[in-house]
C-alpha beads as a LAMMPS data file, in Angstrom:
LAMMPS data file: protein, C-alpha beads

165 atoms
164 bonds

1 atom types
1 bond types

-500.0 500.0 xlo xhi
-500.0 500.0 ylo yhi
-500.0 500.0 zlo zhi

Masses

1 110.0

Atoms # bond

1 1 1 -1.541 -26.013 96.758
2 1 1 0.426 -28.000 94.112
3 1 1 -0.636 -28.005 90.292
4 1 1 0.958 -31.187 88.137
5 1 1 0.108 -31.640 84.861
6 1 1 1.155 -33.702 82.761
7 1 1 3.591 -33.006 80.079
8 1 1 1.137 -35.324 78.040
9 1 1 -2.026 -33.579 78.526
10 1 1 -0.587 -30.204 77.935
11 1 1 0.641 -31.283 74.825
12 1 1 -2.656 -33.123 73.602
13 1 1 -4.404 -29.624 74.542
14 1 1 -2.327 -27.881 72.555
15 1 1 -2.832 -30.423 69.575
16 1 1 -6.327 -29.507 69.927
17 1 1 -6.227 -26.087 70.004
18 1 1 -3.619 -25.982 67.235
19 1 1 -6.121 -28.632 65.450
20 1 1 -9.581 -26.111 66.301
21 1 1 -7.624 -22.981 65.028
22 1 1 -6.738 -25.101 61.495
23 1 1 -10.131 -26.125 61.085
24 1 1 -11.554 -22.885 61.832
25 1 1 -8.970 -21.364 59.361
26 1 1 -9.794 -23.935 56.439
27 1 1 -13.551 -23.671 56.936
28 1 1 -13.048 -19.714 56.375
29 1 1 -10.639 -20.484 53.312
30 1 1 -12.470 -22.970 51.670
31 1 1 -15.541 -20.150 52.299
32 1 1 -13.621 -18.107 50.440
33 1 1 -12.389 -20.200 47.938
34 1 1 -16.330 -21.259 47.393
35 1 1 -17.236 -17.838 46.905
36 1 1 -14.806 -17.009 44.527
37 1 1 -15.166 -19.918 42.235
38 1 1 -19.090 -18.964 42.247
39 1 1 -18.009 -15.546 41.150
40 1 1 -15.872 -16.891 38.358
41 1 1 -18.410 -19.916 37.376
42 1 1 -20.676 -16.328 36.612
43 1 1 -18.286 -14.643 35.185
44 1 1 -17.300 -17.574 32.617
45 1 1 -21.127 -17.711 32.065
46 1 1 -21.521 -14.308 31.001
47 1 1 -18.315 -14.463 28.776
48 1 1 -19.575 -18.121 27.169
49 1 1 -22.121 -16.821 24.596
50 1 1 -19.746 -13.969 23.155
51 1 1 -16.588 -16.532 23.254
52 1 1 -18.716 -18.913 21.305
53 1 1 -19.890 -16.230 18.714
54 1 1 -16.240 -15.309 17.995
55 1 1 -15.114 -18.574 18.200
56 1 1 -17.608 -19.950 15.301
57 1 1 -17.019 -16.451 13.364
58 1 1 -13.223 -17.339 13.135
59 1 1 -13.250 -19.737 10.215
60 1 1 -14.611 -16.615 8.261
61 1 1 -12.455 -14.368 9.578
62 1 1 -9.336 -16.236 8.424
63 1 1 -11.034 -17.161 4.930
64 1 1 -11.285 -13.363 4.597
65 1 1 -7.956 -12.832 5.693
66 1 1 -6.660 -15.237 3.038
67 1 1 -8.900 -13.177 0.487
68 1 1 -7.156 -10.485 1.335
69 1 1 -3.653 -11.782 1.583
70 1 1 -4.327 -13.109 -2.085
71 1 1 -5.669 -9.747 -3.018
72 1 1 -2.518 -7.743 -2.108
73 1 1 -0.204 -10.199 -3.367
74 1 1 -2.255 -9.842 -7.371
75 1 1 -1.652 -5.699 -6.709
76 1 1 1.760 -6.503 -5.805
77 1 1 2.396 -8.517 -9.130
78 1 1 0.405 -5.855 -11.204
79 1 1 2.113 -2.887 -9.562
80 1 1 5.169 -4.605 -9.925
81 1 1 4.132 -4.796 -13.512
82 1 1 2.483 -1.947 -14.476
83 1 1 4.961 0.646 -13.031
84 1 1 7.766 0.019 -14.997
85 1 1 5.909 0.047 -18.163
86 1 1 4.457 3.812 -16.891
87 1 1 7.723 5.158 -16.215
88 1 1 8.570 3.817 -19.732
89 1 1 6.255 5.322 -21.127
90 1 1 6.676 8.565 -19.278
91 1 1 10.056 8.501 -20.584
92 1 1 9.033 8.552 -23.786
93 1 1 6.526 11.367 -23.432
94 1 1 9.263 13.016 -22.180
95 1 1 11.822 12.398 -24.522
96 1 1 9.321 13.158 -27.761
97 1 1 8.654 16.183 -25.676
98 1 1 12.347 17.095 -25.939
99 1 1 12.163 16.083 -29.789
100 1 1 9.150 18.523 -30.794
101 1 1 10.245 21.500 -28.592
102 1 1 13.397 21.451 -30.300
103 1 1 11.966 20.714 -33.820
104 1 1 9.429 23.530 -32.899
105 1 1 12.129 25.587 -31.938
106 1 1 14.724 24.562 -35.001
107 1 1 11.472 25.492 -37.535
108 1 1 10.887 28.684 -35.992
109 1 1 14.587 29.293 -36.356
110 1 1 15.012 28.590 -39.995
111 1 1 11.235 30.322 -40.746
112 1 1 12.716 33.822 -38.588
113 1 1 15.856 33.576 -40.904
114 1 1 13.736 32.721 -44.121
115 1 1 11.493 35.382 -43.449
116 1 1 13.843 37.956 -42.170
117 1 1 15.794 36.728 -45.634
118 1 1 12.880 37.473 -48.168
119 1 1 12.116 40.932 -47.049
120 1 1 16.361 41.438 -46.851
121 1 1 17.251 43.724 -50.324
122 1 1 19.823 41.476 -51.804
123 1 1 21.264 41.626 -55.587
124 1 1 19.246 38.456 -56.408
125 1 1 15.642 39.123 -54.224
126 1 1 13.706 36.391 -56.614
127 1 1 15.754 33.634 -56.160
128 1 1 16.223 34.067 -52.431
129 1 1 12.757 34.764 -52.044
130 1 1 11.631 31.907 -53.956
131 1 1 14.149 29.957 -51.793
132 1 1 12.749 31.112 -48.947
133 1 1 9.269 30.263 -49.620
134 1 1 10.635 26.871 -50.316
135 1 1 12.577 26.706 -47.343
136 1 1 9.878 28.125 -45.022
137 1 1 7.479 25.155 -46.651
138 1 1 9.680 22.602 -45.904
139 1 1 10.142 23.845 -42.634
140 1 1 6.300 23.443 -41.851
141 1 1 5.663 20.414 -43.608
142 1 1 9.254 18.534 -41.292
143 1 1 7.326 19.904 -38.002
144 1 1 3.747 18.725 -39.434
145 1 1 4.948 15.000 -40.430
146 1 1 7.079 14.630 -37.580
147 1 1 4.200 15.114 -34.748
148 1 1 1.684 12.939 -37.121
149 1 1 4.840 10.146 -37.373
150 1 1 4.892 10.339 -33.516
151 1 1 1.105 9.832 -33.261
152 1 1 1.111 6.837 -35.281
153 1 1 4.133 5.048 -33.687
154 1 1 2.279 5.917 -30.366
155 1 1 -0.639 4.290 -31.114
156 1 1 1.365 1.968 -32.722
157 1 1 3.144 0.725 -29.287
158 1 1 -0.418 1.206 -27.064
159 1 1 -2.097 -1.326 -29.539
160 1 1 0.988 -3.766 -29.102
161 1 1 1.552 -3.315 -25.656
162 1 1 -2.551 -4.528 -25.364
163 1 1 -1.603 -7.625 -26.555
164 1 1 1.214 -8.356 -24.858
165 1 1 -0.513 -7.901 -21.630

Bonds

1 1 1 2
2 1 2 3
3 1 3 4
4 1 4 5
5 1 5 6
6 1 6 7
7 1 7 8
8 1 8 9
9 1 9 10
10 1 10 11
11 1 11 12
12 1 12 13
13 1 13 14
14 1 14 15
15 1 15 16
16 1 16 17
17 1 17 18
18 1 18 19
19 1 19 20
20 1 20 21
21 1 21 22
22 1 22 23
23 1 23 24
24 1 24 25
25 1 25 26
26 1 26 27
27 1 27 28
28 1 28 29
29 1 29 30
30 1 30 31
31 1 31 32
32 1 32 33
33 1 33 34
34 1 34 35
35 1 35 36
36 1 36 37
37 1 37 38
38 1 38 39
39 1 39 40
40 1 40 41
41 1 41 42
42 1 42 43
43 1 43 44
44 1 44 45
45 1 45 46
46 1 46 47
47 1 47 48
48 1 48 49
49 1 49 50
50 1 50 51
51 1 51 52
52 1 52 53
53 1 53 54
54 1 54 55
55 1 55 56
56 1 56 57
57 1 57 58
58 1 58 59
59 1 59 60
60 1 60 61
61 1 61 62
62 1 62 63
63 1 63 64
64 1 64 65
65 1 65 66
66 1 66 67
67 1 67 68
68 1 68 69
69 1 69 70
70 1 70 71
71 1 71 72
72 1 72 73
73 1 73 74
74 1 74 75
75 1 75 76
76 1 76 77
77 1 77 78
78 1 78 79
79 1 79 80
80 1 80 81
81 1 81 82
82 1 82 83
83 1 83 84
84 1 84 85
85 1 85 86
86 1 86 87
87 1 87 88
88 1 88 89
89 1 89 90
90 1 90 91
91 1 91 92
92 1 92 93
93 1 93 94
94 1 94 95
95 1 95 96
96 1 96 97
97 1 97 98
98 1 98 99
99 1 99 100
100 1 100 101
101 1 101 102
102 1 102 103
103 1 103 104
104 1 104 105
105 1 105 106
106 1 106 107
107 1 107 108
108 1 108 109
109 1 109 110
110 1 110 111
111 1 111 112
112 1 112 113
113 1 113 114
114 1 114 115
115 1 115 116
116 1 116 117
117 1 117 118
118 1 118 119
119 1 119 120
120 1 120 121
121 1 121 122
122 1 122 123
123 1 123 124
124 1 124 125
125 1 125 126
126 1 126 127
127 1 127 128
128 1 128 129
129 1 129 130
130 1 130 131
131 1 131 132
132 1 132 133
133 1 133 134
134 1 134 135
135 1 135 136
136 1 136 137
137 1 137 138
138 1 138 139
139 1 139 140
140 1 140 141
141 1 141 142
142 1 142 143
143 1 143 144
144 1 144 145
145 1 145 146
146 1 146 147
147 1 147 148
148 1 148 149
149 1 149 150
150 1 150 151
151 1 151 152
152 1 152 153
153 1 153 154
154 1 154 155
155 1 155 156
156 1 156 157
157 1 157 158
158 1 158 159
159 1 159 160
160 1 160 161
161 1 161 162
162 1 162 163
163 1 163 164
164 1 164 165
């Protein structure tokens, strides 16, 4: 028993098969594929209403930004402003700090030696006692006038300072 086929025929079957087996495996892709974009179509869905809410909340969001942005630039300006002026001023504090303590400190001086030179026996007690009285008065009166002349000049540069600003 002899077989022949034809060189054709085998070929043509194997087109077909080849062809079946493609169309089989697109009809399960395309399955797929259909599935998947119906799972994404949902998903896009579910997502729309919240995308839409931020979307139309933007415009506010960046006019708040911009609020903002203006708000820290004026702080910058006034910081920028206002810090030098305090450490100016804390300088001076400081410095009429330094002033009184030692004027404090000078007039207790010269009041211990007054003192100490009234109640000293010397050949001419009235005078020095007198002078010391004197001295010890002038003493209290350069402390007294020099915090009140401090005051004033104080208030002084606070109520020009005001204006300025």
């Amino acid at each position: 028993m002899e077989i022949t086929i034809d060189l054709m025929q085998l070929m043509l079957i194997l087109l077909i098969i080849v062809g079946v087996a493609t169309g089989i495996f697109l009809i399960i892709l395309f399955a797929r594929l259909i599935g998947t974009l119906k799972r994404a179509s949902k998903l896009l869905d579910q997502i729309d209403a919240p995308l839409t809410s931020t979307l139309s909340q933007l415009p506010d969001l960046i006019k708040k930004v911009d609020g903002i942005s203006d708000n820290v630039a004026v702080l910058t300006v006034s910081i920028n402003e206002s810090v030098p002026a305090i450490m100016k001023d804390a300088q001076a504090i400081t410095g009429l700090t330094r002033a009184g303590v030692e004027a404090v400190g000078g007039a207790a001086k010269s009041v211990g030696e007054s003192i100490s030179s009234f109640f000293q026996p010397s050949e001419s007690s009235q005078n020095n006692s007198l002078g010391a009285i004197i001295n010890i008065i002038g003493q209290v009166v350069g402390v007294v006038s020099y915090f009140t002349t401090q005051k004033k000049d104080k208030a002084r540069s606070k109520g020009h300072n005001h204006r300025n600003r």
